[in-house]
C-alpha positions as CSV (number, residue, x, y, z in Angstrom):
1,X,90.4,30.3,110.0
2,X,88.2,31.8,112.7
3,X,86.7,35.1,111.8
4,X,87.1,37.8,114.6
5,X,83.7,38.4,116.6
6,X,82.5,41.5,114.7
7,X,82.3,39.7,111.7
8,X,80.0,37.2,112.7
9,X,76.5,37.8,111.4
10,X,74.0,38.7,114.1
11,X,72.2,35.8,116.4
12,X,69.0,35.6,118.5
13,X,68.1,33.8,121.8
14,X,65.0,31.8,121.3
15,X,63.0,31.2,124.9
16,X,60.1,29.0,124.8
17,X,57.9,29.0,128.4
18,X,54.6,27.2,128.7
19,X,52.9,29.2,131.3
20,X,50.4,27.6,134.2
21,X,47.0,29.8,132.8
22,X,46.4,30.4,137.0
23,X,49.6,32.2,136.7
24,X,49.2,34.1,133.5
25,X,49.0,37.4,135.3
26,X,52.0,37.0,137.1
27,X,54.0,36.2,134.3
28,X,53.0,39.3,131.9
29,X,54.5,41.7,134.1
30,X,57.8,39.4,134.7
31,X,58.2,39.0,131.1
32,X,58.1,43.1,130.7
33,X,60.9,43.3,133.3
34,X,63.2,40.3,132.1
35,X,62.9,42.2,128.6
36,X,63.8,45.1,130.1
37,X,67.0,43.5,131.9
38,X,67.6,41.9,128.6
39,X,67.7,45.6,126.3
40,X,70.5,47.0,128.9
41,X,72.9,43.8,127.8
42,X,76.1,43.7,125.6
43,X,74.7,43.6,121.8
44,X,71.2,43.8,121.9
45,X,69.5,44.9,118.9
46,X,65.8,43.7,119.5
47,X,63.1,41.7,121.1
48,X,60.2,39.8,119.1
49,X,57.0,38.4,121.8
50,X,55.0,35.2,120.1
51,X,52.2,35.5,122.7
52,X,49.7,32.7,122.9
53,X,47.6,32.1,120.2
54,X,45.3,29.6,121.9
55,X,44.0,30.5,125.8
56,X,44.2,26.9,126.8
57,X,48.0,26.4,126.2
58,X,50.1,29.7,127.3
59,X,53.0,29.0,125.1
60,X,55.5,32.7,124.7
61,X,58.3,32.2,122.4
62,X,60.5,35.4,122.7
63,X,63.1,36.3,119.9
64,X,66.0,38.5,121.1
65,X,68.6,39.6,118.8
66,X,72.1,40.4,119.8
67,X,75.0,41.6,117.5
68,X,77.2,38.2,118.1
69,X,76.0,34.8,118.7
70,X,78.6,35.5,121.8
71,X,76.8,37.8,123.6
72,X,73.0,36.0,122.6
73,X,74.8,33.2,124.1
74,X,76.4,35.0,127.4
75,X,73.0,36.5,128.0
76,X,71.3,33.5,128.0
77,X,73.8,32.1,131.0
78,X,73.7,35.4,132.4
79,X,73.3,36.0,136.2
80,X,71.0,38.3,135.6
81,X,68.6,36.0,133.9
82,X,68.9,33.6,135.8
83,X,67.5,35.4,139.0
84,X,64.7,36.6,136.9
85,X,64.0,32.7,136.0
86,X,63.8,32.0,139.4
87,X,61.1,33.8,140.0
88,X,59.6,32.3,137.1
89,X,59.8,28.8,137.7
90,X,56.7,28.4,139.9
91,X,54.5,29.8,136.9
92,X,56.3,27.3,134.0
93,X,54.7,23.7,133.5
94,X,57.7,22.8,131.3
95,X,61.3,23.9,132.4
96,X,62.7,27.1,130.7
97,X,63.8,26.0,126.8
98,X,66.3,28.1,125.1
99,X,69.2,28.4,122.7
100,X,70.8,30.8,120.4
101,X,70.9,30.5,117.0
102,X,73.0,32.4,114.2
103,X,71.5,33.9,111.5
104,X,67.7,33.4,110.8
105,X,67.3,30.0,111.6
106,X,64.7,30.1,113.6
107,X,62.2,31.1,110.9
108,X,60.6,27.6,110.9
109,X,61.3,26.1,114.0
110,X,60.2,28.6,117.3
111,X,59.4,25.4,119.2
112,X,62.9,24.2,119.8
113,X,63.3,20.8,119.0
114,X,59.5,20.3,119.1
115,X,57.4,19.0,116.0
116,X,59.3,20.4,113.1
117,X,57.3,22.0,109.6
118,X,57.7,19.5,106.9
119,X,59.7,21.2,104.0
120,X,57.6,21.2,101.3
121,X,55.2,23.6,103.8
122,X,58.2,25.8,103.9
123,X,58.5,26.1,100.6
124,X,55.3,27.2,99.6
125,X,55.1,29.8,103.0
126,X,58.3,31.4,101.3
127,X,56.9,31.2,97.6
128,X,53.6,33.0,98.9
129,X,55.7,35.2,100.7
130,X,58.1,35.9,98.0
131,X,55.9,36.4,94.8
132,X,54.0,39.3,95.5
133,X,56.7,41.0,96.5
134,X,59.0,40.1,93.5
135,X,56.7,41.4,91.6
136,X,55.7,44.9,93.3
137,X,58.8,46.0,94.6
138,X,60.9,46.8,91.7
139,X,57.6,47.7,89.9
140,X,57.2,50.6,93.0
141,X,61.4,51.3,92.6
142,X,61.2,52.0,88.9
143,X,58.3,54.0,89.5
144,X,59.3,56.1,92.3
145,X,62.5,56.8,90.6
146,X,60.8,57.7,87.6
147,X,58.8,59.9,88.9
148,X,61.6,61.7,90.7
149,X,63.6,61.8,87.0
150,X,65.6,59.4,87.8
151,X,66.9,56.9,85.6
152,X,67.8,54.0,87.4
153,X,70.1,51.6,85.9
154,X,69.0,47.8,85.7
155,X,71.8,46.4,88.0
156,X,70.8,49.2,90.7
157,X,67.2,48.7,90.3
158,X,67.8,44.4,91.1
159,X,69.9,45.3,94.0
160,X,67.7,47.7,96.1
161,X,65.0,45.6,95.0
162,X,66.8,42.4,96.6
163,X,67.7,44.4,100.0
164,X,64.5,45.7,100.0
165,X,62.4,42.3,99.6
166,X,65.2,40.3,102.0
167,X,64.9,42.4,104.5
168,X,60.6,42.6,104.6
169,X,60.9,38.4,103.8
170,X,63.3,38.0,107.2
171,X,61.7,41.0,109.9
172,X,58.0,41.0,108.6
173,X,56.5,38.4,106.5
174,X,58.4,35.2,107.1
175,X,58.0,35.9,110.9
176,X,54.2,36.6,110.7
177,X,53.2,34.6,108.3
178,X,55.0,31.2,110.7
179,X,52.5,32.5,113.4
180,X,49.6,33.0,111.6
181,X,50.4,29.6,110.3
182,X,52.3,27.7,113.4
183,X,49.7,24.6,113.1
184,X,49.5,24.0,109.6
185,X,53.0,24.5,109.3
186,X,53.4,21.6,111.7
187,X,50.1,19.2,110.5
């Protein structure tokens, strides 16, 4: 059974380009309009930029999120984009690498089909993630509701505390933490 398209959970395109560092310049302003192109498409939600960390090797990975692995997929075979990537090319050492992915399974692996993070690394990335965390957020919760006279029931205090840490683990730290630690991960 095949659910209809708005029940599918949301997807993002993942673009990898290794830029030519003569052409740098060229490219920064490109990639500000192919975003732009990008936000006026069916589904999209938002756009994540992984700039460079190291001056000698350009390497952008850019997360967009669409509503529907559909429409992450139709924009990545878009007209559209494919007359920006034209213009492109000439900067790129590597061709353009893409895909779309459902979900957040990206997390660990930006490079697209590259050198992949061993698992035991992502374990302990989402442990340090997680912990803190864990052990703040329904701390804050109970606390905030307290101080507003509220009692909170246990079950209700668990379940914003779960939306509340799920969503800071997939937008903000999970995210941050893999670029802050892209070459351990893979080491």
């Amino acid at each position: 059974m095949t659910l209809p398209e708005q029940f599918c959970r949301e997807a993002t395109s993942v673009i990898v380009h290794d830029v030519k560092a003569a052409h740098q310049q060229d490219y920064e302003p490109w990639m500000v309009t192919a975003c732009n192109a990008h936000q006026a498409f069916p589904g999209y939600l938002a756009t994540d930029i992984i700039r460079p960390i190291d001056p000698q090797f350009l390497r952008y990975v850019i997360l967009m999120r669409f509503s529907t692995l559909a429409q992450a997929q139709a924009w990545l075979v878009s007209d559209v984009r494919q007359q920006l990537l034209t213009q492109a090319r000439p900067w790129l050492i590597k061709p353009d690498r893409y895909q779309a992915i459902q979900g957040a399974d990206f997390w660990f692996d930006p490079g697209l089909g590259e050198k992949h993070p061993r698992r035991w690394k992502q374990w302990l990335l989402s442990v340090v993630a997680l912990l803190p965390l864990a052990t703040l957020v329904p701390v804050l919760i109970s606390a905030a509701f307290s101080a507003a006279g509220i009692e909170l029931p246990a079950s209700a205090l668990h379940l914003l505390s779960l939306a509340i840490i799920s969503g800071l683990m997939v937008y903000l730290l999970i995210p941050g933490l893999t670029r802050l630690l892209a070459k351990w991960l893979v080491a």
